[in-house]
TORVONU-350322 format. One record per residue: residue in three letters; x, y negated, z of N, C-alpha, C in turn. Coordinates in steps of 0.05 Angstrom, whole numbers, plus 5000, padded with zeros to 4 digits. Atoms other than C-alpha are relative to their C-alpha. Example, Ala and Ser with C-alpha at 12.3 -4.5 7.8 and 13.67 -1.06 7.14 Angstrom:
residues 2
+------+--------+---------+------+---------+----------+-------+--------+---------+------+
: resn : n.east : n.north : n.up : ca.east : ca.north : ca.up : c.east : c.north : c.up :
+------+--------+---------+------+---------+----------+-------+--------+---------+------+
:  ALA :   5018 :    5024 : 5000 :    5246 :     5090 :  5156 :   5018 :    4976 : 5000 :
:  SER :   4984 :    5024 : 4999 :    5273 :     5021 :  5143 :   4985 :    4978 : 5014 :
+------+--------+---------+------+---------+----------+-------+--------+---------+------+
end
This chain:
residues 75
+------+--------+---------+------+---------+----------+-------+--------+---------+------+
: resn : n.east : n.north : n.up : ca.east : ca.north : ca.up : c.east : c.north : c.up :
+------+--------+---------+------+---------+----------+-------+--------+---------+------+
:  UNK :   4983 :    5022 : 4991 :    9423 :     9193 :  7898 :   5005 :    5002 : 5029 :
:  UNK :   4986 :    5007 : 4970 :    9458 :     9185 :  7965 :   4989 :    4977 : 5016 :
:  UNK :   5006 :    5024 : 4976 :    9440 :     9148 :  8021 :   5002 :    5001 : 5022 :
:  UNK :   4987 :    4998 : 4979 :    9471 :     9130 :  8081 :   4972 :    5005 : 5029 :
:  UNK :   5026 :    5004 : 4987 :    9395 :     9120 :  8123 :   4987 :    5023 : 4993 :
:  UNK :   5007 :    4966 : 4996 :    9359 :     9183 :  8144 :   4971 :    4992 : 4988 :
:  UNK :   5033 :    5002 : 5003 :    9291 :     9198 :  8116 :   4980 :    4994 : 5005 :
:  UNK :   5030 :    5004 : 4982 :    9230 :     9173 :  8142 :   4977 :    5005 : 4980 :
:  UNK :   5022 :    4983 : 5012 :    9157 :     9201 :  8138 :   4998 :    4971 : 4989 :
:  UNK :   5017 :    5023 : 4998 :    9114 :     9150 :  8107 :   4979 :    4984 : 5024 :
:  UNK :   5020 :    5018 : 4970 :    9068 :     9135 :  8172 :   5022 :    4994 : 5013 :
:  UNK :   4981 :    5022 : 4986 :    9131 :     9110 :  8201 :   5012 :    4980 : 4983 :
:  UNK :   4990 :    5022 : 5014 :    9153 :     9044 :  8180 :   5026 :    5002 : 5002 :
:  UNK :   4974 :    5008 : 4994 :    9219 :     9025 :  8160 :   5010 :    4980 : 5024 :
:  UNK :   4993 :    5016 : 4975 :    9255 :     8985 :  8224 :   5030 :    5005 : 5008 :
:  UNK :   4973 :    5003 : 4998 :    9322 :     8971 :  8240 :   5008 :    5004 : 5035 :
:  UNK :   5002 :    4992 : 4959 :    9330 :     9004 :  8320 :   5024 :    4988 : 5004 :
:  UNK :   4963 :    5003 : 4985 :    9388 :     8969 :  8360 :   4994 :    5004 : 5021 :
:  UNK :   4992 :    4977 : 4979 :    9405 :     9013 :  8411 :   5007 :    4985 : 5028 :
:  UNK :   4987 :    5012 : 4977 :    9441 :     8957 :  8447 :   4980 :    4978 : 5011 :
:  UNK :   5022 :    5013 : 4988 :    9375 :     8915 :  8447 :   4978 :    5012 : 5011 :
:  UNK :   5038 :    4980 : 4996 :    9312 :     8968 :  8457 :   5009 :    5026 : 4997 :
:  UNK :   4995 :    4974 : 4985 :    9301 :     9022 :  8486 :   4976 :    5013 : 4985 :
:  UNK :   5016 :    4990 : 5009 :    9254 :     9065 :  8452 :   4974 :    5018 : 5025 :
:  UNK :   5022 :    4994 : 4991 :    9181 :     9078 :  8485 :   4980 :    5010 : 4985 :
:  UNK :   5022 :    4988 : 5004 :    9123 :     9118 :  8484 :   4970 :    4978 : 5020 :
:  UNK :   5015 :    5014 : 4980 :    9066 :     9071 :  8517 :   4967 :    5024 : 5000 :
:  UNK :   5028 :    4984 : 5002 :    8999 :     9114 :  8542 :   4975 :    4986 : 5013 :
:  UNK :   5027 :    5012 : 4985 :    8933 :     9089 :  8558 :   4995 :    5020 : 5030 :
:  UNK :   5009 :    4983 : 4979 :    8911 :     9117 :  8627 :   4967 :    5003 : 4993 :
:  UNK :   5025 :    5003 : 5007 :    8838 :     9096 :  8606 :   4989 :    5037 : 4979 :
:  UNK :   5004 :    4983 : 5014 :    8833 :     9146 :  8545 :   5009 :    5007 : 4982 :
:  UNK :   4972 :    4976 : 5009 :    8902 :     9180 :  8531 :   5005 :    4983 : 4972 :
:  UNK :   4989 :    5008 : 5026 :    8917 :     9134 :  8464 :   5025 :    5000 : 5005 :
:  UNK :   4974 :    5008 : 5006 :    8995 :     9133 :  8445 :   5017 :    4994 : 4985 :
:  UNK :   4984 :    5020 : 5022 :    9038 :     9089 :  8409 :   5029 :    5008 : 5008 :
:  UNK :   4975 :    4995 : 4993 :    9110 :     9100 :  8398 :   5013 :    4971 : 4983 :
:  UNK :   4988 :    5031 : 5010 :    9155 :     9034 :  8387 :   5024 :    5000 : 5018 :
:  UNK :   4973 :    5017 : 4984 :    9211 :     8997 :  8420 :   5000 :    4981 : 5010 :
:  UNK :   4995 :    5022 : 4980 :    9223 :     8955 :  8477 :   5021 :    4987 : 5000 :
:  UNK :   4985 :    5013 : 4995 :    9262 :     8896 :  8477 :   5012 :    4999 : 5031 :
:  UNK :   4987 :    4992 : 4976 :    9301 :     8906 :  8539 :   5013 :    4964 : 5011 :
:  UNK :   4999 :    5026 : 4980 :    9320 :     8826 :  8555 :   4968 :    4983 : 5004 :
:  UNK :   5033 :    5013 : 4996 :    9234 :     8804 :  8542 :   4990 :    5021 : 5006 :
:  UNK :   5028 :    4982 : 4991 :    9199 :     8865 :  8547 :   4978 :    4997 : 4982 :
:  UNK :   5015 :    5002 : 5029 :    9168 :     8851 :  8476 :   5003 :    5024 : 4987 :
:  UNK :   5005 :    4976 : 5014 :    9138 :     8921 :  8449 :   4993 :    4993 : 4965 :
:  UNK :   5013 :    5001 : 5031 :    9138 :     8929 :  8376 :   4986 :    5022 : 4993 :
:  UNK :   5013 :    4986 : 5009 :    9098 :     8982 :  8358 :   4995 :    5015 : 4974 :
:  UNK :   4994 :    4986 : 5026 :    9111 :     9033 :  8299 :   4968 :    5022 : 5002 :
:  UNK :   5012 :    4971 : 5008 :    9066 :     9091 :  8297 :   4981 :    5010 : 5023 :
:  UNK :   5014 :    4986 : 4976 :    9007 :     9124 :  8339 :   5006 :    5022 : 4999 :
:  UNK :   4990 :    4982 : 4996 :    9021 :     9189 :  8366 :   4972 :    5013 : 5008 :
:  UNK :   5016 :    4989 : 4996 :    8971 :     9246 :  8357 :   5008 :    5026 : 5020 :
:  UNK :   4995 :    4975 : 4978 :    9007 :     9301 :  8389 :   5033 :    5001 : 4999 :
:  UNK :   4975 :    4991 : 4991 :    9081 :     9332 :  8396 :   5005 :    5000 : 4976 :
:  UNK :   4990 :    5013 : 5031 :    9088 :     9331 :  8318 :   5009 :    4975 : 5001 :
:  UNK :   4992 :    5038 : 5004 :    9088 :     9252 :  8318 :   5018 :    4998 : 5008 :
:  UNK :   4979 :    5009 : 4990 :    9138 :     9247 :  8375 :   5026 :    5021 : 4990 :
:  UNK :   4971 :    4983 : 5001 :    9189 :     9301 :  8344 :   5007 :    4980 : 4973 :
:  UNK :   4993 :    5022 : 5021 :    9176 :     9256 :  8277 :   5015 :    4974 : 5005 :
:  UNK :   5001 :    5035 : 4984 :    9191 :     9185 :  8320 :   5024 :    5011 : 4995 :
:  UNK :   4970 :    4990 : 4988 :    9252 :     9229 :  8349 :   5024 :    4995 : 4977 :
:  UNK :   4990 :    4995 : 5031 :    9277 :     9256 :  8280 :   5002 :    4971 : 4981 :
:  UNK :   4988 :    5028 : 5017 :    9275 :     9186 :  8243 :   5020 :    4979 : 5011 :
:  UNK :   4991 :    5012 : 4992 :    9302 :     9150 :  8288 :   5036 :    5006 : 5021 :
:  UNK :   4978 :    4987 : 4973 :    9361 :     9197 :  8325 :   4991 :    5007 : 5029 :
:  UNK :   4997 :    5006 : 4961 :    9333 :     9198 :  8393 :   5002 :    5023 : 5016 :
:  UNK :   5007 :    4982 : 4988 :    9338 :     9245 :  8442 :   4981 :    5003 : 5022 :
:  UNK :   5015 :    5001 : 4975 :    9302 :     9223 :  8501 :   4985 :    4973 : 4995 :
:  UNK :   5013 :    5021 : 4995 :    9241 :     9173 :  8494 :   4982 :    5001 : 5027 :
:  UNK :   5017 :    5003 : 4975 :    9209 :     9136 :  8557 :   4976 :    4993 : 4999 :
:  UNK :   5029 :    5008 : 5002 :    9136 :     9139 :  8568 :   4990 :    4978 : 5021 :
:  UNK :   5008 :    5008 : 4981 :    9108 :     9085 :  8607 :   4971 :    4995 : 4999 :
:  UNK :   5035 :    5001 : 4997 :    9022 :     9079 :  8625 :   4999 :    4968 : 5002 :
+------+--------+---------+------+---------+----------+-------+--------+---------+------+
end
């Protein structure tokens, strides 16, 4: 069957990205290197949080489900 919505792994949740509200982030602990990949609401600054990120796999996965080309890390 057809479907217009791209694939996603299972450890990423389904989520509806608007582009024109959130900006997609990487957030890192400085403490001891944990990373989460999610989306920032860009008028609150309310992170939602999809997926932890073990290495450069995860974030090509984030990338790949979602279109992105460039996500911002902030500590």
């Amino acid at each position: 069957m057809f479907s217009i919505f791209p694939k996603r792994k299972p450890n990423i949740p389904a989520y509806d990205y608007d582009p024109e509200k959130e900006i997609p982030v990487i957030r890192a602990s400085i403490c001891n290197g944990e990373q989460v990949a999610g989306f920032k609401d860009k008028k609150t600054g309310a992170f939602h949080e999809l997926m932890v990120i073990r290495g450069e796999k995860d974030i090509a996965e984030f990338k790949n489900a979602f279109s992105l080309k460039d996500i911002k890390k902030e500590y």
